[in-house]
N, CA, C and O atoms as a DFTB+ gen file, in Angstrom:
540 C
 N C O
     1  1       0.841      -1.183       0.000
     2  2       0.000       0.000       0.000
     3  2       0.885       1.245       0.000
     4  3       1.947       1.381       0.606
     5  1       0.276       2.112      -0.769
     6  2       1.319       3.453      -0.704
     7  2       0.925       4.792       0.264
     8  3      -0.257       5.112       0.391
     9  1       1.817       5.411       0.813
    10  2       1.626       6.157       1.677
    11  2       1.377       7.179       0.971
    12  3       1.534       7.251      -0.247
    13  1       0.764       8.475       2.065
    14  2       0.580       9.703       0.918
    15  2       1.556      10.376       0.213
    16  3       1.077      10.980      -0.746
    17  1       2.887      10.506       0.353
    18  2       4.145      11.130      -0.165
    19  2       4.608       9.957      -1.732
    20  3       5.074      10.278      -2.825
    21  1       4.223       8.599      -1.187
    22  2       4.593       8.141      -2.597
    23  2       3.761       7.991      -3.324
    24  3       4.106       7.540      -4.416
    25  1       2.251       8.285      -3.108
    26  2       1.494       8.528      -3.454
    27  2       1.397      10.504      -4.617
    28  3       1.050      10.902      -5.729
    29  1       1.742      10.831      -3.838
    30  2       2.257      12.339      -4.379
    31  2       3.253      12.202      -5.290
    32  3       3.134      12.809      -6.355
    33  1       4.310      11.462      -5.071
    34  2       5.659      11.360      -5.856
    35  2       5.050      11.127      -7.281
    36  3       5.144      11.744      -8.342
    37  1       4.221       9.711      -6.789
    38  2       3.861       8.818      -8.367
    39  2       3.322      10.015      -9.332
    40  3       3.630      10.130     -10.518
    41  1       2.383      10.964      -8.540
    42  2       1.249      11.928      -9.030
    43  2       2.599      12.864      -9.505
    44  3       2.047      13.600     -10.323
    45  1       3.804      13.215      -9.492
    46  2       4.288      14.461      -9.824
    47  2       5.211      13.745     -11.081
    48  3       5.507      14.432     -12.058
    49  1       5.723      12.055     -10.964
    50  2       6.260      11.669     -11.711
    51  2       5.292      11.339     -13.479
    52  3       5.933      11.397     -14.528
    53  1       4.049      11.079     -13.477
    54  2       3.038      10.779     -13.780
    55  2       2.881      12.051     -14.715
    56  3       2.696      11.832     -15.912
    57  1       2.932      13.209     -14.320
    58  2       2.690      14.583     -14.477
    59  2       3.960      14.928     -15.618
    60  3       3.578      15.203     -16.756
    61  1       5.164      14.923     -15.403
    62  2       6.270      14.617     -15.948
    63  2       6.443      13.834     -17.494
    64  3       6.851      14.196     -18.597
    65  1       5.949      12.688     -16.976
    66  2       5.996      11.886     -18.074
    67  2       4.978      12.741     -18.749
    68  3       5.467      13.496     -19.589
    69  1       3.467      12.826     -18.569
    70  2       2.456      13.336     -19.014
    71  2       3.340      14.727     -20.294
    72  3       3.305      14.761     -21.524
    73  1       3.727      15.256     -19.735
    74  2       4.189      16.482     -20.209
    75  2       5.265      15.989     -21.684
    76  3       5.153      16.277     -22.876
    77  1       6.097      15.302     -21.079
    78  2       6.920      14.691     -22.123
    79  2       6.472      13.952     -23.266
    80  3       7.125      13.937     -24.309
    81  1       5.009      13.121     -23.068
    82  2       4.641      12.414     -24.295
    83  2       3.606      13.662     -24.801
    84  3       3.159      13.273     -25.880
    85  1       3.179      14.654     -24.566
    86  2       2.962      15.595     -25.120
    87  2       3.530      16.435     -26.203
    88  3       3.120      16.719     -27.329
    89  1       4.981      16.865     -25.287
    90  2       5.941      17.484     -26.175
    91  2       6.359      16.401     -27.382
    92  3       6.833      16.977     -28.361
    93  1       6.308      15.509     -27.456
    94  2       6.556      13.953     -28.598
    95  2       5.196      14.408     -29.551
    96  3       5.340      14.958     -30.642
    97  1       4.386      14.214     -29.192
    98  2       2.718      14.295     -30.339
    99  2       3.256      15.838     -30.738
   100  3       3.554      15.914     -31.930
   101  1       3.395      16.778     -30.164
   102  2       3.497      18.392     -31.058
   103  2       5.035      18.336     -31.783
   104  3       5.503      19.180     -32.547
   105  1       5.502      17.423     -31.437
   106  2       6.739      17.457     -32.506
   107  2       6.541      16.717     -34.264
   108  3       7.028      17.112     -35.323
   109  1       5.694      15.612     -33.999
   110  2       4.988      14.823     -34.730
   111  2       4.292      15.850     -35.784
   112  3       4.465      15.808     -37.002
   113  1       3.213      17.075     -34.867
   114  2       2.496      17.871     -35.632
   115  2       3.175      19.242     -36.135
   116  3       2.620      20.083     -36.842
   117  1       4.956      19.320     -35.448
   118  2       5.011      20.427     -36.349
   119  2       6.173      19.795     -37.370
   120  3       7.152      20.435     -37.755
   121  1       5.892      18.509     -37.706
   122  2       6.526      17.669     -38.487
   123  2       5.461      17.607     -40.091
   124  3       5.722      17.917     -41.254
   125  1       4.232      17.060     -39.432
   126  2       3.290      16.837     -40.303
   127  2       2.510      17.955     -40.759
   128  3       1.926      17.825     -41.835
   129  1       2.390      19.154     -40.048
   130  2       1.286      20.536     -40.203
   131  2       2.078      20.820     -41.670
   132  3       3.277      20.593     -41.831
   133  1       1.394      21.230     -42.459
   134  2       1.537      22.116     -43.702
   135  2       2.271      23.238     -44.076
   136  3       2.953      23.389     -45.089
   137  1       1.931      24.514     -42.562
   138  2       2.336      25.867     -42.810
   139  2       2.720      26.663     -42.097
   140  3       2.830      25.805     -41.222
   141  1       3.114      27.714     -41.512
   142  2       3.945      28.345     -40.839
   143  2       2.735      28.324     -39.417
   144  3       3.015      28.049     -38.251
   145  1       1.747      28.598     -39.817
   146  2       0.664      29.294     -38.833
   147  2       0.525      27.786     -38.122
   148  3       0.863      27.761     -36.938
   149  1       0.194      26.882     -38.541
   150  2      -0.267      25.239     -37.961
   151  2       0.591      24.755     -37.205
   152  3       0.310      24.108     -36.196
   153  1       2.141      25.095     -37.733
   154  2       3.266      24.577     -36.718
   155  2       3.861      25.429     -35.700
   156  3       4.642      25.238     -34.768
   157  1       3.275      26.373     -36.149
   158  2       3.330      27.669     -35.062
   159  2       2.508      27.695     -33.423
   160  3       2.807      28.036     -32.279
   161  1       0.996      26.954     -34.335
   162  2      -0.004      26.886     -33.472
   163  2       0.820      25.308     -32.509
   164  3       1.202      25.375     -31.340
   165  1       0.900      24.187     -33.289
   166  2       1.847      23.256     -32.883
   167  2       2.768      23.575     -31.786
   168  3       2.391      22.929     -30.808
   169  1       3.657      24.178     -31.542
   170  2       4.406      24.600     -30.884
   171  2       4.633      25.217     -29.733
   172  3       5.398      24.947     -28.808
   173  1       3.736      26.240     -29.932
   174  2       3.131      27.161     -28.632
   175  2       1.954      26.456     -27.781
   176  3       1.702      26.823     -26.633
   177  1       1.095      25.182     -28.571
   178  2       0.779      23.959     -27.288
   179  2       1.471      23.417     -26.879
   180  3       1.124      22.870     -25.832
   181  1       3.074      23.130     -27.414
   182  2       3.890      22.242     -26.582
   183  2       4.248      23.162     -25.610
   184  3       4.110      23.083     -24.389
   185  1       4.759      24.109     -26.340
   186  2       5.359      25.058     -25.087
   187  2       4.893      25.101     -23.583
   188  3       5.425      24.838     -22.504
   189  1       3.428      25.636     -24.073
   190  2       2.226      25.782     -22.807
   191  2       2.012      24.775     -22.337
   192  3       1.788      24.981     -21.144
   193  1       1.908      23.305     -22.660
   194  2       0.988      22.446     -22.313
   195  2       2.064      21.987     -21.775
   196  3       2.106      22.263     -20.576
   197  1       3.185      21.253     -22.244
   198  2       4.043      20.350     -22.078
   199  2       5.190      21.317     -20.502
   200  3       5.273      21.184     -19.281
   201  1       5.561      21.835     -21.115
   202  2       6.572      22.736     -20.134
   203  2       5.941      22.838     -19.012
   204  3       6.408      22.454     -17.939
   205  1       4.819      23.366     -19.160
   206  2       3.944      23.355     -17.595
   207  2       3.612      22.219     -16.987
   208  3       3.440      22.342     -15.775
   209  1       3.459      21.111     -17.448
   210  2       3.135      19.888     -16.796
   211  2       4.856      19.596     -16.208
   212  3       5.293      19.210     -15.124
   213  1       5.128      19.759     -16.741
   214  2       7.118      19.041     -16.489
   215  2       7.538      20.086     -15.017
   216  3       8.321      19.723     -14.139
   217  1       6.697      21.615     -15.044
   218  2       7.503      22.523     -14.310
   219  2       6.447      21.556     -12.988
   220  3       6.858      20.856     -12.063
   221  1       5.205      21.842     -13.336
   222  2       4.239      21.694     -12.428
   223  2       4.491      20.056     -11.531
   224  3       3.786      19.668     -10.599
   225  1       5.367      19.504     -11.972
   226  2       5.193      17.792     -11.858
   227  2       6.362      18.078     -10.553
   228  3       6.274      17.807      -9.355
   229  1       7.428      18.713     -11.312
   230  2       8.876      19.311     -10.630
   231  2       8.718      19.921      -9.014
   232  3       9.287      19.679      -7.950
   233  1       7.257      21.153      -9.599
   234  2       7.290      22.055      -7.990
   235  2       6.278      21.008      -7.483
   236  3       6.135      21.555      -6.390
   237  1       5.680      20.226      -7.427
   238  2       5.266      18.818      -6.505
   239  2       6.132      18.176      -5.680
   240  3       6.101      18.130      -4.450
   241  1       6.866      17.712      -6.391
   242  2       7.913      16.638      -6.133
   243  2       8.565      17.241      -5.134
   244  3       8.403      16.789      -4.000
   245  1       9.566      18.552      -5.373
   246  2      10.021      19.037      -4.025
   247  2       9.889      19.783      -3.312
   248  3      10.698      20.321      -2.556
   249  1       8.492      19.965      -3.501
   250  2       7.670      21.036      -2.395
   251  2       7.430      19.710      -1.294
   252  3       7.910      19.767      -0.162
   253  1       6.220      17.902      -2.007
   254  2       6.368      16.992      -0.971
   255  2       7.326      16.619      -0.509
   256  3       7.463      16.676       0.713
   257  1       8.082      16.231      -1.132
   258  2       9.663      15.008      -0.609
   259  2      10.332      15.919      -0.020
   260  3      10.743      15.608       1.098
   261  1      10.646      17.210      -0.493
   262  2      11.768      18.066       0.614
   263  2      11.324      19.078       1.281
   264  3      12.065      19.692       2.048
   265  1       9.787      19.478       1.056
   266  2       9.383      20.197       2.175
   267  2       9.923      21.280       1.085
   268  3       9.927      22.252       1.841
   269  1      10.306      21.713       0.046
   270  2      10.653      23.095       0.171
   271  2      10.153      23.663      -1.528
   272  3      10.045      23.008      -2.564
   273  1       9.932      25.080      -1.272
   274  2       8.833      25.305      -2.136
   275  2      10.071      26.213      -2.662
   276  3      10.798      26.890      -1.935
   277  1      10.188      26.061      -4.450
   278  2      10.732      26.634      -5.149
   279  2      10.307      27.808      -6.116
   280  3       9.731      27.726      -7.201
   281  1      10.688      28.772      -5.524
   282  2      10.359      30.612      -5.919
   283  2      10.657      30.190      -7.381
   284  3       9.794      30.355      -8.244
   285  1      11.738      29.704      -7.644
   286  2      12.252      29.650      -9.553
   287  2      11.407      28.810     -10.184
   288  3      11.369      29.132     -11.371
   289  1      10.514      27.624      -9.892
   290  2      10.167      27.081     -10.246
   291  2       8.363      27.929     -10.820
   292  3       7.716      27.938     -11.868
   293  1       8.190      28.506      -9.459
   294  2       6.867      29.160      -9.565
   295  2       7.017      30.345     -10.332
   296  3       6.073      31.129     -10.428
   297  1       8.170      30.571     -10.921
   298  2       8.432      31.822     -11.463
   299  2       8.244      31.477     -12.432
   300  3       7.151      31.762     -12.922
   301  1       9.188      30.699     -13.199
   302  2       9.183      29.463     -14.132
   303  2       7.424      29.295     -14.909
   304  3       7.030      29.607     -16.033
   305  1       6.978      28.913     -14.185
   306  2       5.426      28.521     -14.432
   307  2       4.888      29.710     -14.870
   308  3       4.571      29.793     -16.056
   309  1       4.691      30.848     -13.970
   310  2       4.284      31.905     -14.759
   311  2       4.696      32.511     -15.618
   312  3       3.901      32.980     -16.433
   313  1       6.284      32.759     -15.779
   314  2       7.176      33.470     -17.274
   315  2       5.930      32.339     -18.349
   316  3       4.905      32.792     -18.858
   317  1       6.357      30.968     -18.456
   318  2       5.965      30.222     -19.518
   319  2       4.604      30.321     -19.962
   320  3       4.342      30.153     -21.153
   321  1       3.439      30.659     -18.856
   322  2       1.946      30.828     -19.226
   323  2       2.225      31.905     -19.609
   324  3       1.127      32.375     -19.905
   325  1       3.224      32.905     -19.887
   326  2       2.278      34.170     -20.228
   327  2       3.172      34.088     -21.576
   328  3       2.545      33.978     -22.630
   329  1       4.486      34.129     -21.627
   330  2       4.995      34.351     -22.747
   331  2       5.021      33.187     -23.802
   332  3       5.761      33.487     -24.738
   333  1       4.518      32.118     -23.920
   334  2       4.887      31.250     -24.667
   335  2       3.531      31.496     -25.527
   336  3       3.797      31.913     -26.654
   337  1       1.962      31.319     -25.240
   338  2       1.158      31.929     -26.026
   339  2       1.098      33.159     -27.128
   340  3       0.609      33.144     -28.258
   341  1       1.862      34.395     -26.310
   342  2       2.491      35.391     -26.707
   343  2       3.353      35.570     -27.852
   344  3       3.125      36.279     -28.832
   345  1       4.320      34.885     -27.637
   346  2       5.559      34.997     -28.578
   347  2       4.711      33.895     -30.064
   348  3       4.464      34.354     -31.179
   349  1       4.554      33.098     -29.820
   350  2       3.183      32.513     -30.572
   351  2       2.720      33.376     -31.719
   352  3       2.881      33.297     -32.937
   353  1       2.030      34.311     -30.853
   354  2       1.121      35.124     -31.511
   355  2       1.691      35.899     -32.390
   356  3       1.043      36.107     -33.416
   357  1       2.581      36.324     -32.300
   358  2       3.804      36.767     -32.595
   359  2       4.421      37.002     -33.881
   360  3       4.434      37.948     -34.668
   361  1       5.027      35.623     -33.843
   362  2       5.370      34.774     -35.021
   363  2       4.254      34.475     -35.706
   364  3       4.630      34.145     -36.830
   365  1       3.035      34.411     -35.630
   366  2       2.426      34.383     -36.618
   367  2       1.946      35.699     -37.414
   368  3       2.092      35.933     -38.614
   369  1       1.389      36.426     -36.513
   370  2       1.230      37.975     -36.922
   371  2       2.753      38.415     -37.663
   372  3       2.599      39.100     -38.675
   373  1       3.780      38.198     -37.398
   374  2       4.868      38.284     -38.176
   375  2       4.895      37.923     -39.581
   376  3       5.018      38.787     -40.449
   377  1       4.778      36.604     -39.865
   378  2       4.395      35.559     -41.137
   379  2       3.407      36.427     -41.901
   380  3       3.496      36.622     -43.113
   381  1       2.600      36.860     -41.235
   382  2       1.205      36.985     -42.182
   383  2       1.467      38.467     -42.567
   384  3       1.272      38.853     -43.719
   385  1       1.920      39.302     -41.571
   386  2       2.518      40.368     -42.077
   387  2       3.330      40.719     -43.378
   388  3       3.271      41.579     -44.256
   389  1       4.253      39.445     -43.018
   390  2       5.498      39.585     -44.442
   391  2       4.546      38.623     -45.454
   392  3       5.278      37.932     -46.163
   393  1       3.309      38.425     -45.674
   394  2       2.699      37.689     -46.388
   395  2       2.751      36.056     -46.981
   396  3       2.278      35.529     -47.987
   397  1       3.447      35.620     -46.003
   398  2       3.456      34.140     -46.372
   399  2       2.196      33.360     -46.155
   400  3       1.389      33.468     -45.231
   401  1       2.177      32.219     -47.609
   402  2       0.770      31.976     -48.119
   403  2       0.002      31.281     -46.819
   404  3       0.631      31.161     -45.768
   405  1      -1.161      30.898     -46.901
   406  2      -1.804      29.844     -46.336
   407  2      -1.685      28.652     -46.665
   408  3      -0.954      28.576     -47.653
   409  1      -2.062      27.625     -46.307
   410  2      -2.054      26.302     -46.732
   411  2      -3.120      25.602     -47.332
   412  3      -4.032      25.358     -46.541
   413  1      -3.267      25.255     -48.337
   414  2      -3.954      25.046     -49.531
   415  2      -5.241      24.324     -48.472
   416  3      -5.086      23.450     -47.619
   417  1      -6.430      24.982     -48.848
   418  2      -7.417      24.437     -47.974
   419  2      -7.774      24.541     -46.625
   420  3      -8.429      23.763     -45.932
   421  1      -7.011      26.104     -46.220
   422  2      -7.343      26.848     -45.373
   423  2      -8.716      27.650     -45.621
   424  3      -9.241      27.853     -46.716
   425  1      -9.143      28.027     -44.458
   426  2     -10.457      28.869     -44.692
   427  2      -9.896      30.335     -45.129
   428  3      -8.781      30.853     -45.189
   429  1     -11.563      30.838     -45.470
   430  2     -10.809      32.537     -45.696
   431  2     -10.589      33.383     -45.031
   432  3     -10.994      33.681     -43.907
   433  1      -9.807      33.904     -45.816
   434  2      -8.643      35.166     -45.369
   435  2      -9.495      36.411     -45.713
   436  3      -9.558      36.831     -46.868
   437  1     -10.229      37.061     -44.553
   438  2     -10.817      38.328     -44.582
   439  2     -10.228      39.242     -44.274
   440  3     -10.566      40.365     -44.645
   441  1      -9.264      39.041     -43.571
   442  2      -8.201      40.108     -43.044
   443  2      -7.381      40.231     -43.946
   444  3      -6.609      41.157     -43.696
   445  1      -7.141      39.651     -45.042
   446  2      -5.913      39.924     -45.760
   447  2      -6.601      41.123     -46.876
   448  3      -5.849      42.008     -47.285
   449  1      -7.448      41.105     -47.141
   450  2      -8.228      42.194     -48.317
   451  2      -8.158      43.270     -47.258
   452  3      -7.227      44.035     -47.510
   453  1      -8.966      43.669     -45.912
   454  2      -8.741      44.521     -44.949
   455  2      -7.405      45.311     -44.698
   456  3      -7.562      46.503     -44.433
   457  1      -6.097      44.832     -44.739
   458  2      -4.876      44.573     -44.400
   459  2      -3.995      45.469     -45.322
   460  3      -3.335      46.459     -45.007
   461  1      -4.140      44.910     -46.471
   462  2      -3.202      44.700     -48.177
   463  2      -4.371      45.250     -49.231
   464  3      -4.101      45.629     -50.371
   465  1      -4.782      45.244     -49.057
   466  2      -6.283      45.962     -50.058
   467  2      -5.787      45.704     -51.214
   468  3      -5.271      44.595     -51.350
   469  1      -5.799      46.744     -52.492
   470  2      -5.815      46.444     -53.787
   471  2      -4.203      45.983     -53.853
   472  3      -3.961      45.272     -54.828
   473  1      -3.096      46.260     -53.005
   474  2      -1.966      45.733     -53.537
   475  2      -1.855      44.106     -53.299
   476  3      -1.529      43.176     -54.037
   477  1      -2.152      44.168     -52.333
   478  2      -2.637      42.241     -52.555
   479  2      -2.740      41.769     -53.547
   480  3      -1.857      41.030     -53.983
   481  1      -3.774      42.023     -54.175
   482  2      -4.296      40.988     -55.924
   483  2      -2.873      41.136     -56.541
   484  3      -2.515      40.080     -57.062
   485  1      -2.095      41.990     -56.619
   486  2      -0.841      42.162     -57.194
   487  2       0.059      41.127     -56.939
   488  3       0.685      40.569     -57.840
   489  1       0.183      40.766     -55.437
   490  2       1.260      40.348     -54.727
   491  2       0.956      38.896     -54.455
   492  3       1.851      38.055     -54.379
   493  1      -0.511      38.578     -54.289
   494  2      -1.232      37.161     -54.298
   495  2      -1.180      36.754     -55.842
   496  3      -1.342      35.535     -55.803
   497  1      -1.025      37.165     -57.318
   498  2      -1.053      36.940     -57.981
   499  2       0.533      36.209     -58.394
   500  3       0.614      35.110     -58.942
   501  1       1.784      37.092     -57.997
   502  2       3.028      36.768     -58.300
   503  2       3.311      35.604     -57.225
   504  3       4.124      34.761     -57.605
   505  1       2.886      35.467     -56.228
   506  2       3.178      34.303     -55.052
   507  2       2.238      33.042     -55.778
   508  3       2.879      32.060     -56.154
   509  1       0.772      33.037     -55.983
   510  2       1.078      32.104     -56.978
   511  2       1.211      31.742     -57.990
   512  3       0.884      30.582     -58.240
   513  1       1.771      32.616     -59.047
   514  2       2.614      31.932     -60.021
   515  2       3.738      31.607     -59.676
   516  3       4.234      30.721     -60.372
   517  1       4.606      32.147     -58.507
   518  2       5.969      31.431     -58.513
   519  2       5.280      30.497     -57.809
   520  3       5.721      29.509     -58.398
   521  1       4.586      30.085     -57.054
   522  2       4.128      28.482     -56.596
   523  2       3.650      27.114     -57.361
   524  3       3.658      25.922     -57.054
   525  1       3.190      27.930     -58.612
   526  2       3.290      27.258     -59.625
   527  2       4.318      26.773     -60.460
   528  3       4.434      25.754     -61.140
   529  1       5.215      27.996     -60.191
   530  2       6.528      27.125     -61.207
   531  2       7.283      26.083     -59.804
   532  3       8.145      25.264     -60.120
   533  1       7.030      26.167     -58.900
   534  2       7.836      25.557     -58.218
   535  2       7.366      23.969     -58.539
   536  3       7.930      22.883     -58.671
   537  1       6.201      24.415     -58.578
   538  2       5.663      22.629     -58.825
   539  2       5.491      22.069     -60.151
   540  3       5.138      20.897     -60.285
């Protein structure tokens, strides 16, 4: 029978792993995603999802087993919730800025007529014809 501390341990080790086969599936998807924005989106769930389970598994473990509660760790946790969504956002608003395409069978782009107005048709026209010669 397990006591409550290895009981806690299992729960922070559990948490850990959890986090790690996470970060494995978003590597998978910014392997397999199509386009800047998908592996972007890819990424910034590992970031968030994965990192926080690994930090969160971490400030368990030796807050129970050693009694002692780690300021870097809790710091840790919050830098990563706020900036990893962020920087995210980021990089994509970046991409779309410098106009790199969508991925064939994306929905529409209302913001890009809003954005780029009549020089668009110009600039969407030469992006795909060179996408065409590429293929």
């Amino acid at each position: 029978m397990l006591n409550v501390n290895q009981l806690i341990e299992l729960m922070a080790a559990l948490l850990i792993l959890l986090g790690a086969i996470v970060s494995v599936i978003s590597a998978f998807g910014m392997i397999r995603l199509p386009d800047v924005y998908t592996r972007s989106h890819a990424a910034t769930k590992s970031a968030t999802l994965s990192v926080l389970l690994c930090l969160f598994g971490g400030f368990i473990y030796f807050w129970i087993h050693d009694g002692y509660v780690s300021i870097r760790l809790i710091l840790g946790i919050i830098f990563v919730f706020i900036t990893a969504p962020v920087s995210g956002h980021l990089v994509c608003r970046a991409a779309y800025r410098s106009r790199v395409p969508l991925a064939e069978g994306s929905g529409d782009d209302a913001l890009n007529e809003i954005l780029f107005g009549e020089e668009n048709l110009q600039v969407k026209e030469e992006v795909e014809a060179t996408l065409k010669e590429i293929k």
